[in-house]
C-alpha positions as CSV (number, residue, x, y, z in Angstrom):
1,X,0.0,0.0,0.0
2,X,1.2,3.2,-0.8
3,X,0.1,7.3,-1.3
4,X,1.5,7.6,-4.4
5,X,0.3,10.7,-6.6
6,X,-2.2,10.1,-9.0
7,X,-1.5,9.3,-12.5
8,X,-1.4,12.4,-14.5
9,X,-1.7,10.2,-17.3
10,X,-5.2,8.4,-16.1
11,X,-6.2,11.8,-14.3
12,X,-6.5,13.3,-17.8
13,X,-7.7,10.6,-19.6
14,X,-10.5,10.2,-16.9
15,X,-11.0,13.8,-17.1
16,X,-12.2,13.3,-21.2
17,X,-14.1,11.0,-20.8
18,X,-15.8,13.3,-18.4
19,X,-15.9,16.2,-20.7
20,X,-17.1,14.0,-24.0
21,X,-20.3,13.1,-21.3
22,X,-21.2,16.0,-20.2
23,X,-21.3,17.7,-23.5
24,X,-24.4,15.2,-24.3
25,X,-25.7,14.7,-20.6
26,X,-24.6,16.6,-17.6
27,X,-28.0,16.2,-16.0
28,X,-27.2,12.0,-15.9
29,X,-23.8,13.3,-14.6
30,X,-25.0,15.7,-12.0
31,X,-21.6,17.2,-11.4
32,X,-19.7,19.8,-12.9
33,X,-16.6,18.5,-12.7
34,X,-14.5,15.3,-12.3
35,X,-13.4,14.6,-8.8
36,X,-10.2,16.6,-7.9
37,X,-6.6,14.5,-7.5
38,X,-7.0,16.3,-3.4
39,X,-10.2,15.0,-2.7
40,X,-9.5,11.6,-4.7
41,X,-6.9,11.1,-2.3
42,X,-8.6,12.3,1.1
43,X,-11.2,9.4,0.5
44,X,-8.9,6.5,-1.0
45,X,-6.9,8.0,2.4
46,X,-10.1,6.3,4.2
47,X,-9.3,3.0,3.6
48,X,-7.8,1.3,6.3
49,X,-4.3,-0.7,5.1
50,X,-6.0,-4.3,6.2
51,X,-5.6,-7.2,4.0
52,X,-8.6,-8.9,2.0
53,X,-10.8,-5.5,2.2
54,X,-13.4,-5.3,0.0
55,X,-14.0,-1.7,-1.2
56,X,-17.1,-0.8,-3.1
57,X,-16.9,2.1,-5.2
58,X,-20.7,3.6,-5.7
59,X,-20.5,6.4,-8.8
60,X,-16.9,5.5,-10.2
61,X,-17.4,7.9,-13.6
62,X,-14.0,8.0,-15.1
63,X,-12.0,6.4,-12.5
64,X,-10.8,10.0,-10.6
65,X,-11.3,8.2,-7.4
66,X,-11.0,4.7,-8.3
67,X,-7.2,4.9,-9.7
68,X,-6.3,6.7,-6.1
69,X,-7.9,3.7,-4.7
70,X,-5.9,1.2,-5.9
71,X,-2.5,2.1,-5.0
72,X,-4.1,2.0,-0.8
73,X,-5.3,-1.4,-1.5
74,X,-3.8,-4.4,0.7
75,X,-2.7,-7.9,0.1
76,X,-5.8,-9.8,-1.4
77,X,-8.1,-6.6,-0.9
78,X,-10.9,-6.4,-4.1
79,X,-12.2,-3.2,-5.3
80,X,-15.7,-3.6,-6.7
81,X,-16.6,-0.1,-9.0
82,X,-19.9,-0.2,-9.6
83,X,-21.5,2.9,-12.7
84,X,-24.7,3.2,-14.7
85,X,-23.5,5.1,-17.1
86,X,-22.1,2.3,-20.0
87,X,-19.8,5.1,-21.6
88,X,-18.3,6.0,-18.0
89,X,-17.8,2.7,-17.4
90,X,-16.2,1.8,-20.6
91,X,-13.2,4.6,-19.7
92,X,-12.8,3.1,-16.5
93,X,-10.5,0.7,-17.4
94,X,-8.3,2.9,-18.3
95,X,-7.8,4.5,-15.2
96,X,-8.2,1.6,-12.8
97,X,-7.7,-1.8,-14.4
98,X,-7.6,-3.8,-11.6
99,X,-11.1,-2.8,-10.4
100,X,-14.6,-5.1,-10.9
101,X,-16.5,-3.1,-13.1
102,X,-20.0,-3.2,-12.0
103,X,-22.8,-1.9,-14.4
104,X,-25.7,-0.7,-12.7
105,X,-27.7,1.2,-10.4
106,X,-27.0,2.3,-6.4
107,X,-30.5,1.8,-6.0
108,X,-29.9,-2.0,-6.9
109,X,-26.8,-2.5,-5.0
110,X,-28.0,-5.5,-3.1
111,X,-28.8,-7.3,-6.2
112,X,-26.1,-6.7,-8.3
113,X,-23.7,-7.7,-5.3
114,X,-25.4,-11.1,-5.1
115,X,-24.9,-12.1,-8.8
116,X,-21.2,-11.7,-8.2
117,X,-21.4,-13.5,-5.1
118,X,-20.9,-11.1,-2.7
119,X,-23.0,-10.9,0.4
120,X,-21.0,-7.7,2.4
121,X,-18.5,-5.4,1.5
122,X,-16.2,-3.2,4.2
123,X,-15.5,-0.1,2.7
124,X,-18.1,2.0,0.5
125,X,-16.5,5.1,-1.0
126,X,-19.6,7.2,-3.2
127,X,-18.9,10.2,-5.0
128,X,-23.0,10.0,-6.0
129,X,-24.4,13.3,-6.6
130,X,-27.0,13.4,-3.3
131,X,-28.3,16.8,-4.7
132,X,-30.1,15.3,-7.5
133,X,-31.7,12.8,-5.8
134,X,-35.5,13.2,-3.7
135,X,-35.6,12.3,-0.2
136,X,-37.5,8.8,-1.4
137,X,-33.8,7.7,-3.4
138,X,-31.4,9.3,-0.8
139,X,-33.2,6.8,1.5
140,X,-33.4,3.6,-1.0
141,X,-29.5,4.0,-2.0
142,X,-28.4,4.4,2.0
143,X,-30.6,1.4,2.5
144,X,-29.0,-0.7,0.3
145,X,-25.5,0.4,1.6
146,X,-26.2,-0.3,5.2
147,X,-27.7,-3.8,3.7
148,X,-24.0,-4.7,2.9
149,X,-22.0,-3.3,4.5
150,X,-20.3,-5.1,7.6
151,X,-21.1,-4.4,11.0
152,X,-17.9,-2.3,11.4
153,X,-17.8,-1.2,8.2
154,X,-17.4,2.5,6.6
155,X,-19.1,4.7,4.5
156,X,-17.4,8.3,2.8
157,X,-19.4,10.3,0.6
158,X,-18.9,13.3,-1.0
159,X,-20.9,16.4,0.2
160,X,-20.2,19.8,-1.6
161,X,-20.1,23.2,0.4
162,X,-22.0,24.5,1.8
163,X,-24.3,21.6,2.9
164,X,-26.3,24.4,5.1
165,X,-27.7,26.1,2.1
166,X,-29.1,23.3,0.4
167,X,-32.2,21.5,1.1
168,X,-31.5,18.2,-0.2
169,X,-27.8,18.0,1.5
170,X,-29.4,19.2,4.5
171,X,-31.8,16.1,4.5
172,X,-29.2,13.8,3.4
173,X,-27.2,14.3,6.1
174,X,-29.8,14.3,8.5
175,X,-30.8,10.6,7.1
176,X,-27.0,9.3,7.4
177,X,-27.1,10.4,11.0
178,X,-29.7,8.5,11.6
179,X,-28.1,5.3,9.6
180,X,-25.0,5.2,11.4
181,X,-23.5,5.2,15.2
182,X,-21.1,7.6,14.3
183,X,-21.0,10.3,11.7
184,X,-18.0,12.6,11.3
185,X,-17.2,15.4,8.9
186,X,-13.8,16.3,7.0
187,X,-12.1,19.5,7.0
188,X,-12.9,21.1,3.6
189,X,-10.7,20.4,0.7
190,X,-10.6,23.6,-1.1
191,X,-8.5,22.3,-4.2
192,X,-11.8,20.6,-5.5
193,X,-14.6,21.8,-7.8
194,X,-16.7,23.0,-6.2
195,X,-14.9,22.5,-2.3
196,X,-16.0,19.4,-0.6
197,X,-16.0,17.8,2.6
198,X,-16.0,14.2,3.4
199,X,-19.1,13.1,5.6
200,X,-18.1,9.7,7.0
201,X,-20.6,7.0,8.6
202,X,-19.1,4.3,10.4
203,X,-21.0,0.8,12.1
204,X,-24.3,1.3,9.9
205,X,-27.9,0.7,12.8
206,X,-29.9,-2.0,12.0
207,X,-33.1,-0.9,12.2
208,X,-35.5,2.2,10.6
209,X,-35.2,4.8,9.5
210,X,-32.9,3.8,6.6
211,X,-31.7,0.0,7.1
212,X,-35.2,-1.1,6.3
């Protein structure tokens, strides 16, 4: 396991594939940027050095986060990237070859984990755009991460400043409060775009309101 920088190489060639998206849907995207190499690093930074980790990847896009994953992974650890977007997906491998590319939805997590065979993950990294998303979805997607996720597991998101000024973050973080025993927040990375924080949930409840 190791910190090394990013790739400029797989940085750029993420950050195309990006740009040829959004000229045809940023909607589907819902952000207006790729993730930042700073903010990559902060949440692959999450990921504690154990061996045999699995480390789902909810939103992978064009591997900004994903190829500062794989240089924290451990001996035997699996990184499972999971996008909905074909195209996205497509430039993954570019970026992060040694990931599971997943092709689906967040909202099916649960299912798409049990065709691979896969029951419970330890680590779920999202960079899913929460803004974009009702109240009903927030709460179906956090459902199905606190279905996998172990018992002592972790959960990072992505929450764009400032989270006090918008509705939807407001609720969201609200819900993941609820949904896990412990809920911390990152200092702001300001080299990002737009800044970010990192809201971390850690040893998911197992009952309402999200769970179920």
């Amino acid at each position: 396991m190791s910190d090394a920088p990013i790739s400029p190489k797989r940085f750029a060639a993420g950050t195309a594939a990006f740009l040829r998206r959004a000229v045809t849907d940023q909607a589907t995207l819902g952000a207006l940027a790729p993730t930042f190499p700073a903010l990559a690093r902060r949440l692959a930074g999450l990921i504690p050095p154990s061996p045999g980790l699995r480390v789902l990847e909810l939103g992978a896009g064009t591997g900004a986060i994903s190829a500062a994953i794989g240089p924290r992974l451990g001996s035997g650890a699996q990184h499972l990237a999971l996008e909905r977007d074909p195209t996205l997906l497509a430039a993954l491998e570019q970026c992060a070859p040694w990931a599971m590319r997943i092709h689906g939805d967040a909202a099916e997590l649960a299912s798409h984990l049990h065709v691979l065979g896969v029951s419970e993950v330890d680590v779920v990294i999202s960079s899913l755009p929460w803004t974009y998303f009702g109240p009903g979805l927030q709460r179906r997607i956090l459902g199905q991460v606190c279905s996998v996720l172990a018992p002592d597991g972790m959960f990072a998101t992505i929450a764009c400043r400032p989270i006090r000024l918008n509705p939807r973050l407001r609720a969201f973080r609200a819900l993941l409060d609820a949904s896990f025993n412990d809920v911390v927040a990152t200092p702001t990375t300001w080299a990002n775009l737009p800044p970010a924080r990192v809201l971390i949930g850690r040893r998911p409840v197992t009952g309402p309101p999200a769970c179920h």
